[in-house]
C-alpha positions in Angstrom: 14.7 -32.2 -28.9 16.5 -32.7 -25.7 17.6 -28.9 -25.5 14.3 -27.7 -27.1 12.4 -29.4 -24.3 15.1 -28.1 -21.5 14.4 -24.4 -22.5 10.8 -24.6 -23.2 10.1 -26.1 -19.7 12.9 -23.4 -18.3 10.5 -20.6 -20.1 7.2 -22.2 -19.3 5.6 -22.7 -22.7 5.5 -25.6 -25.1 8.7 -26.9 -27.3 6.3 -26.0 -30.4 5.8 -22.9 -29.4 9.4 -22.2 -29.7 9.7 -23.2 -33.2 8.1 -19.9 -35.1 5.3 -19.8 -36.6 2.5 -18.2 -35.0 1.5 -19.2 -31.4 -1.1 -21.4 -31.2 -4.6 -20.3 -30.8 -5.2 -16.3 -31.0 -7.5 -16.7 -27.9 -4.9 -16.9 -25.1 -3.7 -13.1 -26.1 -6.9 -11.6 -25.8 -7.7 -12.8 -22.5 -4.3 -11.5 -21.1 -5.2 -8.2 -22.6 -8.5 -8.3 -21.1 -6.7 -9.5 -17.8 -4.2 -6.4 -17.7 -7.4 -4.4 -18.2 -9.2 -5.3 -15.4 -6.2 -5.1 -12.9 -5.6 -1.6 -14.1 -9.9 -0.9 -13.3 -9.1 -2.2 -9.7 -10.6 -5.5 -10.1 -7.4 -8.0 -9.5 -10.0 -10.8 -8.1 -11.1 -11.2 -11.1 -8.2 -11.4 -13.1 -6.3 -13.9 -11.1 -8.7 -16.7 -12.4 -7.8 -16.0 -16.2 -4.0 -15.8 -15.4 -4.2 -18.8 -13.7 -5.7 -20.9 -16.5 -3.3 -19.4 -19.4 -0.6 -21.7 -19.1 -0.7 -22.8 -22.6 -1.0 -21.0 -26.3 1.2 -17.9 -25.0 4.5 -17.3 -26.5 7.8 -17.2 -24.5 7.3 -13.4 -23.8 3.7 -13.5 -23.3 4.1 -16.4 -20.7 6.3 -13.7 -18.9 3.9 -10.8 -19.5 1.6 -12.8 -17.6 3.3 -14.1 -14.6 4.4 -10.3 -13.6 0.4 -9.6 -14.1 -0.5 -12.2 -12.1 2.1 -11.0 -9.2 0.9 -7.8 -9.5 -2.6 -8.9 -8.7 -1.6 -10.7 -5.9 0.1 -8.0 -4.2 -3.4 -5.9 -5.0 -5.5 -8.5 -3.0 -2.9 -8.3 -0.5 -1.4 -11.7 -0.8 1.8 -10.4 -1.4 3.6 -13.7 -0.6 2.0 -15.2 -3.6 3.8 -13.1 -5.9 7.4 -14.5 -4.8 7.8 -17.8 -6.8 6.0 -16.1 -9.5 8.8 -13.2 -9.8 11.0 -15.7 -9.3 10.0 -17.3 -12.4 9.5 -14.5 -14.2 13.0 -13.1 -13.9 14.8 -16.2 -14.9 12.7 -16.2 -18.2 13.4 -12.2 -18.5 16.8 -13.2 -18.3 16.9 -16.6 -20.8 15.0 -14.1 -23.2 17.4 -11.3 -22.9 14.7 -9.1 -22.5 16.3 -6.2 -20.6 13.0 -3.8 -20.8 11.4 -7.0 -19.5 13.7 -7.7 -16.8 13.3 -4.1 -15.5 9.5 -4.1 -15.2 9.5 -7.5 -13.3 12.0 -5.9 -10.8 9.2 -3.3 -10.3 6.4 -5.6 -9.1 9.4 -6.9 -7.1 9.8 -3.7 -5.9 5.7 -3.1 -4.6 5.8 -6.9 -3.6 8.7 -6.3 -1.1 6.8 -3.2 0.1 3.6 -4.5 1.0 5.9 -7.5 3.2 7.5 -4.3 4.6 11.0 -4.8 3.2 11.2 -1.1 2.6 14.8 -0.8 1.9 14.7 -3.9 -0.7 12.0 -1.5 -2.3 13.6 1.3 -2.3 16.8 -0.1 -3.6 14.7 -1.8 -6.3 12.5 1.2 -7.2 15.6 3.4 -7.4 17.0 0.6 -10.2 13.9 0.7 -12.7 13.7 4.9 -12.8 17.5 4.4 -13.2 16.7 2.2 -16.5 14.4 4.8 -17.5 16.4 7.7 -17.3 19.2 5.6 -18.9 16.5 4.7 -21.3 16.8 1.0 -21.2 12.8 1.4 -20.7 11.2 4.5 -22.5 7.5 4.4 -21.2 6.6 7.8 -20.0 4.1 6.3 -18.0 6.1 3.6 -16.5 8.4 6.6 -15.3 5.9 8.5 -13.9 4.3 5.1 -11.9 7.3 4.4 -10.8 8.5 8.2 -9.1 4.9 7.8 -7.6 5.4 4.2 -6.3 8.9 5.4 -4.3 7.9 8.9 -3.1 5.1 6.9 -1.2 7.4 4.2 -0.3 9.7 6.7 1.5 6.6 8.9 3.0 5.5 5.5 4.4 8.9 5.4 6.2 8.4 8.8 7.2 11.1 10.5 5.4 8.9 13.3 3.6 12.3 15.1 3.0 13.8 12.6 0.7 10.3 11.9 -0.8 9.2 15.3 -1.5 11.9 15.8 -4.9 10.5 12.4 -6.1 7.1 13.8 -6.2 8.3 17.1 -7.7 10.4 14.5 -10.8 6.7 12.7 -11.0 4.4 16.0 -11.3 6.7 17.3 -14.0 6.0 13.9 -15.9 2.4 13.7 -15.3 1.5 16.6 -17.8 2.8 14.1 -20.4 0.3 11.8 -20.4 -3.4 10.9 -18.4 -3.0 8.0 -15.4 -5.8 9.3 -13.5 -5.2 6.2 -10.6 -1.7 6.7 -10.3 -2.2 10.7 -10.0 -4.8 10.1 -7.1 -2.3 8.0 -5.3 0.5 10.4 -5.8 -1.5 12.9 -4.3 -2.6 11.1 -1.2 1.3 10.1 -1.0 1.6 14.1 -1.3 -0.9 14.8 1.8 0.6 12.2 3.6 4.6 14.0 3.4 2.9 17.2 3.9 1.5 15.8 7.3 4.7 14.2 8.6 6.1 18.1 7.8 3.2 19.5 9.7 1.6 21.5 6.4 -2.2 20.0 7.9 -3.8 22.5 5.5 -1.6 21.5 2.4 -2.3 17.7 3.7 -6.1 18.3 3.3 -5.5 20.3 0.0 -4.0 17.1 -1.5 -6.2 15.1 -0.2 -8.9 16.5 -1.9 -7.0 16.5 -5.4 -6.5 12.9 -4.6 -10.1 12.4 -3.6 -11.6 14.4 -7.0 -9.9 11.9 -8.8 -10.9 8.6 -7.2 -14.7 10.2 -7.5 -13.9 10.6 -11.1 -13.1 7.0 -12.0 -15.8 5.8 -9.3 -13.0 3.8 -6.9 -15.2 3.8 -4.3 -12.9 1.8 -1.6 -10.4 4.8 -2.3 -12.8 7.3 -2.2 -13.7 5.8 0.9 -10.0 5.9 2.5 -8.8 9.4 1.5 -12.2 10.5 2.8 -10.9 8.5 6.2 -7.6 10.6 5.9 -9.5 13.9 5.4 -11.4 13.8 8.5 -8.0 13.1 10.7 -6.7 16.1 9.3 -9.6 18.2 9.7 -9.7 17.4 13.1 -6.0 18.4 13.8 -6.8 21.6 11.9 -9.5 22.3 14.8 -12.6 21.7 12.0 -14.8 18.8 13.5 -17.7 18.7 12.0 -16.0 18.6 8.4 -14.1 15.5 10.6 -17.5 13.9 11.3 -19.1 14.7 7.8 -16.1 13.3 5.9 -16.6 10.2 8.3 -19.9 9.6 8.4 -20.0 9.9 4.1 -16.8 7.4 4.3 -18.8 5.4 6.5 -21.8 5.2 4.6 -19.6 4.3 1.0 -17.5 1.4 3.1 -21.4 -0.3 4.1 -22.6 0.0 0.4 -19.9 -1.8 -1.0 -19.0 -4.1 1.5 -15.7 -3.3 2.4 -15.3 -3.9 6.3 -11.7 -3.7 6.1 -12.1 -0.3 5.4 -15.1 0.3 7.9 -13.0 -1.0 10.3 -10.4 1.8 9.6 -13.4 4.6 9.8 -14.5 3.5 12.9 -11.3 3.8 14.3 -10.5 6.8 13.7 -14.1 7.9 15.0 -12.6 7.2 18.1 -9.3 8.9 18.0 -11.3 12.0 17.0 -13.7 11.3 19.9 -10.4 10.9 22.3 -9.9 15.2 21.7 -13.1 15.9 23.6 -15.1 13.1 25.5 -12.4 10.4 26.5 -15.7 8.1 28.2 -17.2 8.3 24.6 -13.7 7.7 23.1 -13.3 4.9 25.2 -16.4 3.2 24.1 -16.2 4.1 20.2 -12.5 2.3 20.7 -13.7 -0.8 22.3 -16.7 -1.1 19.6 -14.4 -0.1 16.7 -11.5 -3.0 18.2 -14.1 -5.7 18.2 -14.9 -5.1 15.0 -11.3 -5.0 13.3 -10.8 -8.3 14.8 -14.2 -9.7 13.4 -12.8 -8.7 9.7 -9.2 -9.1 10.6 -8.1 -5.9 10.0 -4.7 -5.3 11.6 -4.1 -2.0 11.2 -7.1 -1.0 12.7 -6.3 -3.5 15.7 -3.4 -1.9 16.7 -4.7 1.5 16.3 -7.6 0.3 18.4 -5.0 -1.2 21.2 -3.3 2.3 21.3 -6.2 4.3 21.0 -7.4 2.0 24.3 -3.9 2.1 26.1 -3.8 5.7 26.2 -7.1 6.7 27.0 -6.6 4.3 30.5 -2.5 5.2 31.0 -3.8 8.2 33.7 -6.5 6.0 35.6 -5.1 2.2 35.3 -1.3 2.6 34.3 -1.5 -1.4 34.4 -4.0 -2.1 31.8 -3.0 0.6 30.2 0.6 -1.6 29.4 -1.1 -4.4 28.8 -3.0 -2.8 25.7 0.1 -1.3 25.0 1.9 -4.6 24.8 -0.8 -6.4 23.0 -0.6 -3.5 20.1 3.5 -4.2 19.9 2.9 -7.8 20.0 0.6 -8.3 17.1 2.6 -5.5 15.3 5.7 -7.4 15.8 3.8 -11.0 13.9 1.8 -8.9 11.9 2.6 -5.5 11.0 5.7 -4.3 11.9 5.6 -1.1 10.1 3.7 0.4 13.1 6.0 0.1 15.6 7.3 3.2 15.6 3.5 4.4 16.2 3.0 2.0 19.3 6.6 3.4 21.2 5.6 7.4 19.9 2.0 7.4 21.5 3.2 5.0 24.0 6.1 7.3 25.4 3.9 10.4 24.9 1.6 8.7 27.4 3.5 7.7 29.6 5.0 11.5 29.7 1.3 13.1 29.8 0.8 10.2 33.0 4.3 12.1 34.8 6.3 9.1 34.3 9.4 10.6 32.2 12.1 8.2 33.0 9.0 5.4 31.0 8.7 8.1 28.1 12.2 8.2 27.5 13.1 4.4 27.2 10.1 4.2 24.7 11.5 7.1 22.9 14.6 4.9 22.2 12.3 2.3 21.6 10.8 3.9 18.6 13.9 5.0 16.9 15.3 1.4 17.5 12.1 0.1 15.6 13.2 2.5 12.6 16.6 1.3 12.4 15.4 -2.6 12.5 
């Protein structure tokens, strides 16, 4: 009883449930179906409450299952930290199970978890591992395969390395005929118009975009719909088209309001400004300001720092000084909060600083920004 009781407390479930028989009630396995269910419809908040309370009546493997869901909808609320200890868990019981298939799809929501705390090469390392294990066919799940491609393409367009990314996507298209994932298609594509971008293909950018954006329309993800339509209307305005800029705004805009999502309202506005910056820099200056006050209202960091730029550079040629200081408080926050940006700050910053005739300024930044892509 001594050992029963060591392993059953090392796998999480109860010594009886370790004797055969059939795990005791049904219920428990129902409501993790139903949990998985609504994490794969977008709705992780409320899932997490019926993860949490399933601690007893699974079996060994089902006590797994659900600890990797319940990671997984941690990272989707963006409380990627949570998922740790969880993982943690979850991979010494993979491993006391000898479930290698098991083992494999933990180390994927590893994987996403050490993204979205922008460890990108743990990611990578990690993401490269699990398609490994497909193609070796320790796990033979199409679909898996296919999320997985998807999941480190965008990984490595994030980094901005659309050359490495773009035969990943190419591996994850050729899967895709196989089966329907209508999310994971959307986010490949936007992961698509994203590389394209970074390449300078604006019109094969807004092309995948819109693929991306049929599909999130077709499965009513509003809060997606919402952010492609934000990444639209950049590209539109690069490609010299600004009233398709505004409209794609202004119908993000109005989607964000309806369903409450500020974060992503926060984002809209921003880039309302940054469009604004092409042709009325007083206008600009007062959409950025607005649009700054607002991120911080909702907390949205992103659209902080953008704001912080967006500010720093539309004052470098007028008040050098404050100019910095926006500057500085943009690298600051990024550096506590969101260091994947950095290498934005010291790009805009330096091209500031060269459009303001300070050169010898533009080029220490320059360093500045690959230095942020090697840390």
């Amino acid at each position: 009883m001594k050992a029963l009781e060591h392993i059953a407390g090392r796998l999480g479930v109860q010594p009886s449930d370790l004797l055969g028989g059939s795990p005791s009630p049904a219920v428990p396995q129902f409501e993790l179906l139903d949990a998985r269910r609504l994490i794969e419809e977008g709705h992780p908040n409320e899932a997490i409450p019926v993860l949490q309370q399933l601690e007893e009546g699974l079996t060994p493997v089902d006590q797994l299952v659900r600890l990797r869901f319940l990671a997984a909808a941690f990272n989707a609320i963006g409380q990627a930290k949570e998922s740790f200890p969880l993982l943690e868990r979850a991979q010494r019981m993979a491993e006391l199970l000898g479930d290698e298939e098991e083992q494999v799809r933990v180390k994927a929501v590893l994987a996403a978890t050490y993204a979205k705390t922008y460890a990108y090469d743990d990611a990578v390392r990690l993401m490269r591992e699990c398609i490994q294990a497909c193609e070796s066919g320790t796990v033979t799940d199409p679909t898996f395969h296919f999320r997985r491609l998807a999941d480190l393409a965008v990984i490595l367009t994030n980094q901005r390395r659309p050359k490495e990314a773009m035969p990943v996507f190419e591996r994850a298209i050729e899967l895709a005929d196989q089966f329907s994932d209508r999310r994971s298609l959307g986010t490949m594509y936007a992961g698509l118009a994203k590389a394209h971008h970074l390449q300078g293909d604006v019109e094969l950018a807004i092309r995948y975009n819109q693929r991306s954006l049929n599909v999130y329309e077709e499965l009513s993800a509003l809060d997606q719909v919402a952010c492609t339509l934000d990444n639209i209307a950049v590209q539109y305005a690069e490609y010299g088209n600004r009233e398709r800029a505004r409209e794609s705004l202004a119908r993000a805009a109005r989607i964000a309001q309806e369903i409450h999502r500020d974060t992503t309202l926060a984002s809209i506005k921003t880039t309302e400004a940054e469009i604004m910056a092409k042709s009325d820099a007083d206008e600009a200056m007062t959409l950025a300001q607005d649009a700054l006050k607002f991120a911080k209202k909702v907390e949205q960091i992103d659209a902080q720092v953008r704001g912080m730029v967006l500010i720093g550079e539309l004052k470098m040629k007028t008040n050098g000084t404050a100019a910095r200081k926006s500057f500085q408080e943009a690298r600051q926050l990024a550096e506590e909060r969101a260091p994947h940006l950095l290498r934005m700050i010291f790009d805009r910053w330096s091209h500031a600083a060269e459009e303001a005739g300070d050169g010898e300024e533009a080029l220490r930044l320059a360093r500045r920004a690959l230095e942020s892509v090697k840390a």
